[in-house]
C-alpha positions as CSV (number, residue, x, y, z in Angstrom):
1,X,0.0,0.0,0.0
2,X,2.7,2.7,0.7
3,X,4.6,1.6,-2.8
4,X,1.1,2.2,-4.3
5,X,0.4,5.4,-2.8
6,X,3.6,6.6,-3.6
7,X,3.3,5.2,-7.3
8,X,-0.5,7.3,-7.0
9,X,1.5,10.6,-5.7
10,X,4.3,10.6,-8.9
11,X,1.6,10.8,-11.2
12,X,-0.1,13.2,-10.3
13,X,3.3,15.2,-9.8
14,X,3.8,14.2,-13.3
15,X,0.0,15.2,-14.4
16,X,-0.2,18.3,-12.7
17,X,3.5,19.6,-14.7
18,X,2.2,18.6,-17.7
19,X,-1.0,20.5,-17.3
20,X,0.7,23.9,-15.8
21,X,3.0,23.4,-18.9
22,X,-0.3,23.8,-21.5
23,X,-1.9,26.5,-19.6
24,X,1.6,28.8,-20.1
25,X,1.0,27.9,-23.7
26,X,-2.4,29.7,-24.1
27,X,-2.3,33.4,-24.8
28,X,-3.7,34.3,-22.2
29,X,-3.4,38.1,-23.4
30,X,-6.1,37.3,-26.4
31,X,-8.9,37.2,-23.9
32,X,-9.8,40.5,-22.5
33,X,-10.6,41.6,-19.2
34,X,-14.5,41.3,-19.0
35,X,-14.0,44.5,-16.5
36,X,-12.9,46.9,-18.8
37,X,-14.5,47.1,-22.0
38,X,-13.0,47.9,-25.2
39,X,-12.3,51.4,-26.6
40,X,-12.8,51.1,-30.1
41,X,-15.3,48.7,-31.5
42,X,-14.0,45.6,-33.7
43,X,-14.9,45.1,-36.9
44,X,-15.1,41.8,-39.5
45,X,-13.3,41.3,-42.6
46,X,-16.5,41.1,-44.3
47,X,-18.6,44.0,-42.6
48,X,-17.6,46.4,-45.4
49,X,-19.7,44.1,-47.9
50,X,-22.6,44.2,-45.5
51,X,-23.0,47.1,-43.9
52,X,-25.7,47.2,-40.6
53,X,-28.6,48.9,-41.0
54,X,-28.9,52.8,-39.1
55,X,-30.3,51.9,-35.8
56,X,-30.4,48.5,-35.7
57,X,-29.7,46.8,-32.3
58,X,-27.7,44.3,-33.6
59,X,-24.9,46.7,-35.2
60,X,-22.9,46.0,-32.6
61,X,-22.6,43.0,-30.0
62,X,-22.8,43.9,-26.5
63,X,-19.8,44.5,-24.4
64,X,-20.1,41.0,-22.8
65,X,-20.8,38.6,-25.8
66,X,-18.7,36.1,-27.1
67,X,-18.6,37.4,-30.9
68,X,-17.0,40.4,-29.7
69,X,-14.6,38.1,-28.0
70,X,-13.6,36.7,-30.7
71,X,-13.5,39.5,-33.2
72,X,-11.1,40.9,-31.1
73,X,-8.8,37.6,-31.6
74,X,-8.9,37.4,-34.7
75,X,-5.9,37.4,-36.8
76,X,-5.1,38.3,-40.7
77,X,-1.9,36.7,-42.9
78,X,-0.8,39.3,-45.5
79,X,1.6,38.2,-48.0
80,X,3.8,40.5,-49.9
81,X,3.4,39.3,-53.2
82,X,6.8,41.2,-54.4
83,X,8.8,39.3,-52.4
84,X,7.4,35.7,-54.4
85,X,8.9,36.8,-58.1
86,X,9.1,34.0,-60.1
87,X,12.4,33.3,-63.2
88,X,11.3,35.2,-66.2
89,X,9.7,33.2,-68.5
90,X,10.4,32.4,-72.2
91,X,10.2,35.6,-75.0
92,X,6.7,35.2,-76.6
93,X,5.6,35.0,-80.4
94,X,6.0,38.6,-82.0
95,X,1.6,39.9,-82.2
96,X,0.5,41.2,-85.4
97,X,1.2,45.3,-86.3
98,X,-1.6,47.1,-85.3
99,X,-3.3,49.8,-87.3
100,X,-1.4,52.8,-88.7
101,X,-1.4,56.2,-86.3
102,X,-2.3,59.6,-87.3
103,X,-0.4,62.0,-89.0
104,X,1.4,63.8,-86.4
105,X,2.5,67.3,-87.2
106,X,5.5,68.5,-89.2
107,X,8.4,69.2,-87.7
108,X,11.0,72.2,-87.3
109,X,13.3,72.1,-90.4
110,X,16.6,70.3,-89.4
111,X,20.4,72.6,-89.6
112,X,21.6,72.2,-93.3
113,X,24.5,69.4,-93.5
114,X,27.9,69.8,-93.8
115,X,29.1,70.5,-97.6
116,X,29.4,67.4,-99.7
117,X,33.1,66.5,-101.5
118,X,33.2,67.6,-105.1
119,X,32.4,65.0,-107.6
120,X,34.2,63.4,-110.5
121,X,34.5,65.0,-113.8
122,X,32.2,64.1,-116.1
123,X,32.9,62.4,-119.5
124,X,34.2,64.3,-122.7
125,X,31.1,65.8,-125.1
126,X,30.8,65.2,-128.6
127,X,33.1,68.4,-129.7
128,X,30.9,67.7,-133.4
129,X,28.3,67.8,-131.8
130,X,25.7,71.7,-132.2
131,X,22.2,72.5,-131.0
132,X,21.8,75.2,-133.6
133,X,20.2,75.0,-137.1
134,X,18.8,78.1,-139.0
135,X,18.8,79.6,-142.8
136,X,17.2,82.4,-144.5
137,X,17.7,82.6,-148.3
138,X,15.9,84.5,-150.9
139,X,15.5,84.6,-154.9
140,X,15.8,87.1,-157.5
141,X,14.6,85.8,-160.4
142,X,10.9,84.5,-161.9
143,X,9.7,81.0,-162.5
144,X,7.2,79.7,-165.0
145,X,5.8,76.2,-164.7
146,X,6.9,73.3,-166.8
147,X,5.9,69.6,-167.5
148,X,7.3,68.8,-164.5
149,X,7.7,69.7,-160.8
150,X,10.4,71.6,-160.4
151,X,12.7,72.6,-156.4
152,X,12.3,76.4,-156.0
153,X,16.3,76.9,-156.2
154,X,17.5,80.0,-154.5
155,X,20.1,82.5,-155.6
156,X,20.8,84.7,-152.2
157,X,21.8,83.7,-148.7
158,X,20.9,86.0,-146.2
159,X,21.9,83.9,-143.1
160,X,23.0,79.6,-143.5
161,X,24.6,78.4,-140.0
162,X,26.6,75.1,-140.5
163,X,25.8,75.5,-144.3
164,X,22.9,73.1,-143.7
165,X,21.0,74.6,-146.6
166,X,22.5,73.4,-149.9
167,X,22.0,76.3,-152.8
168,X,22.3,74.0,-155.4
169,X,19.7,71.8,-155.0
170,X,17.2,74.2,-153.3
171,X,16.9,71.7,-150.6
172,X,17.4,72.2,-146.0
173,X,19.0,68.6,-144.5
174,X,18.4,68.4,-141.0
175,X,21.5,67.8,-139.2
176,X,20.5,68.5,-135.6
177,X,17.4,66.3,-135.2
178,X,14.1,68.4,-133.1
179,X,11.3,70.4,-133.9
180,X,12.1,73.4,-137.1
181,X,9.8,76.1,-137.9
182,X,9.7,77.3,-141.9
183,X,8.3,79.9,-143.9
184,X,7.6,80.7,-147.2
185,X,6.9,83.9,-148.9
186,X,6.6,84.3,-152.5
187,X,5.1,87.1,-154.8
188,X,2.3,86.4,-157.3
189,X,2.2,86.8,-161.3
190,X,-0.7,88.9,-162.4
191,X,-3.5,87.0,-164.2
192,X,-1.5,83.5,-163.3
193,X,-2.1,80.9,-160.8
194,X,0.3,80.8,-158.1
195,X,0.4,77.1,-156.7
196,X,3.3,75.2,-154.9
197,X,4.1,73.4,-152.1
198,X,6.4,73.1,-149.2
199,X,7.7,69.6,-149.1
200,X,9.1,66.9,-146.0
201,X,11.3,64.5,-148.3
202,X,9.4,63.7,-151.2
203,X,5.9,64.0,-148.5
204,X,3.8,67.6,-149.8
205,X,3.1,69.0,-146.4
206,X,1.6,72.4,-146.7
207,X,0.5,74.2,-149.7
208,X,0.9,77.9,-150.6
209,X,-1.9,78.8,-153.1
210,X,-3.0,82.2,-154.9
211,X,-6.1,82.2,-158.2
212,X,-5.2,84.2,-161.0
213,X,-5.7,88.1,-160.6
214,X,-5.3,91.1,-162.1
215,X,-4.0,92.2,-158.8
216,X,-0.4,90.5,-157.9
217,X,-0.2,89.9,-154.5
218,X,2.7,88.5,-151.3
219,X,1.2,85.3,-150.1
220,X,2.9,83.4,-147.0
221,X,2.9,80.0,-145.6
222,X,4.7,78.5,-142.4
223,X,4.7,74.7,-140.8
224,X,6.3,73.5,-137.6
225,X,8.3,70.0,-138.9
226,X,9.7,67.6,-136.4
227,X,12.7,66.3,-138.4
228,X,15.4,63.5,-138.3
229,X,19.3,63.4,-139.2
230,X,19.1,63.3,-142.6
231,X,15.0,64.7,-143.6
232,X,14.9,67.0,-146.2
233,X,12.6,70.4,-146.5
234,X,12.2,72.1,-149.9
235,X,9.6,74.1,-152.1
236,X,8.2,72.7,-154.9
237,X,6.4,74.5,-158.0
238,X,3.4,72.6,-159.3
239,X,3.8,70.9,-163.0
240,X,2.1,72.5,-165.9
241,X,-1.3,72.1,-166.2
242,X,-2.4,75.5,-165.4
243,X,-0.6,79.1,-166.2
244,X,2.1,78.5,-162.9
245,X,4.3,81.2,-162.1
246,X,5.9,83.3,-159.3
247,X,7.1,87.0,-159.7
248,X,10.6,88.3,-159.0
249,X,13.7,90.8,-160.2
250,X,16.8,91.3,-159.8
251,X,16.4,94.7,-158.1
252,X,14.4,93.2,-154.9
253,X,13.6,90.0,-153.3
254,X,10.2,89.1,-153.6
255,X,10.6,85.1,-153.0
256,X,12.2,83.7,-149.5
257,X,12.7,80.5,-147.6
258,X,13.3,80.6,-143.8
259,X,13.5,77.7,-141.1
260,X,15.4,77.1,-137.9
261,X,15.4,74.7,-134.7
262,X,13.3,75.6,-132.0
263,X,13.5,72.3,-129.9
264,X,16.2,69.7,-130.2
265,X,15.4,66.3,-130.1
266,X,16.5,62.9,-129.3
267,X,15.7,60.7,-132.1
């Protein structure tokens, strides 16, 4: 009996440690004082989503009750979610471009650059080669139709740069290809017909025309020709089937023959 009441007496020894040990273990500082109530009402995590009607008697528990006990024990885990950064992850796919902007305004004009090196001398021109063409000449005697057509031939030269007009043949060849003006002006033969023609090769282009008349009279024709290396321009007099003639002497000029380039070309 005294080894078992002894045994009886450790135990509870032991029992009574172990249960001091848990109460120390309870926060005993989570439980207020039902003496002295508390100076600032608690509040719920979720009384923002449902608010307490105006003078309802259950807005707030009573000093004494057990929810306000609690509410006061009641404890939140924020987390800093800076602090949990994760590896960066792989680059993705490029997204499609997206519509155009507006116009924005222009901008202030930029300071001019700095001056550029000089450039390389250019090939050698064609020393033959001449953008002028022009003749004037004039005749001082009369012409009378025959069976055939016959070149006006001229006998003065009042200006032939280049010597493209050829005397002897009555005939312009176009040496600087573009676009020539001509002009003819010749003086009629009373009570004859007065018909020729101004000529592009061996093409009749224009024609310079007067009826018989008792009355002798200047008549004037002019053509723009675009011409090649090589085209010919002349005046032709009409064959004989009519009276044909034009009127001159040899104290003035009545019949002339003009052309010159007004545009070169490239052909």
């Amino acid at each position: 009996m005294p080894k078992l009441s002894g045994d009886l007496n450790g135990e509870l020894q032991d029992s009574g440690a172990m249960w001091v040990f848990l109460l120390l273990l309870v926060p005993v500082a989570c439980v207020p004082s039902p003496s002295r109530p508390l100076t600032r009402p608690c509040r719920r995590c979720c009384d923002h989503l449902e608010p307490p009607a105006a003078g309802s008697a259950h807005s707030q528990p009573p000093p004494d009750s057990p929810a306000r006990y609690q509410a006061a024990t009641e404890v939140h885990t924020i987390i800093n979610m800076t602090i949990l950064k994760g590896d960066k992850g792989d680059r993705g796919e490029r997204g499609t471009l997206g519509k155009p902007g507006l116009e924005g305004t222009p901008g202030f004009r930029g300071p001019f650059g700095p001056k550029g090196s000089k450039g390389q001398a250019g090939a050698p021109g064609d020393a033959c080669k001449t953008t002028h063409s022009s003749f004037s000449v004039g005749r001082r005697k009369a012409l009378h139709s025959v069976d055939y057509y016959q070149p006006l031939v001229f006998d003065t030269v009042f200006v032939n740069l280049l010597g493209h007009f050829n005397m002897f043949k009555g005939k312009f060849y176009c040496s600087v290809p573009g676009v020539y003006y001509f002009n003819v002006n010749i003086h009629t033969w009373n009570f004859k017909e007065t018909y020729l023609h101004l000529m592009h090769n061996d093409e009749e282009q224009v024609i310079l025309y007067a009826q018989p008349s008792e009355r002798s009279i200047m008549q004037s024709q002019s053509v723009l020709l675009d011409l090649a290396a090589g085209d010919e321009v002349w005046v032709r007099l009409y064959k004989r089937e009519r009276e044909n003639a034009v009127y001159s002497d040899d104290v003035d000029v009545y019949i002339t023959f003009n052309g010159y380039l007004v545009a070169p070309g490239s052909h």
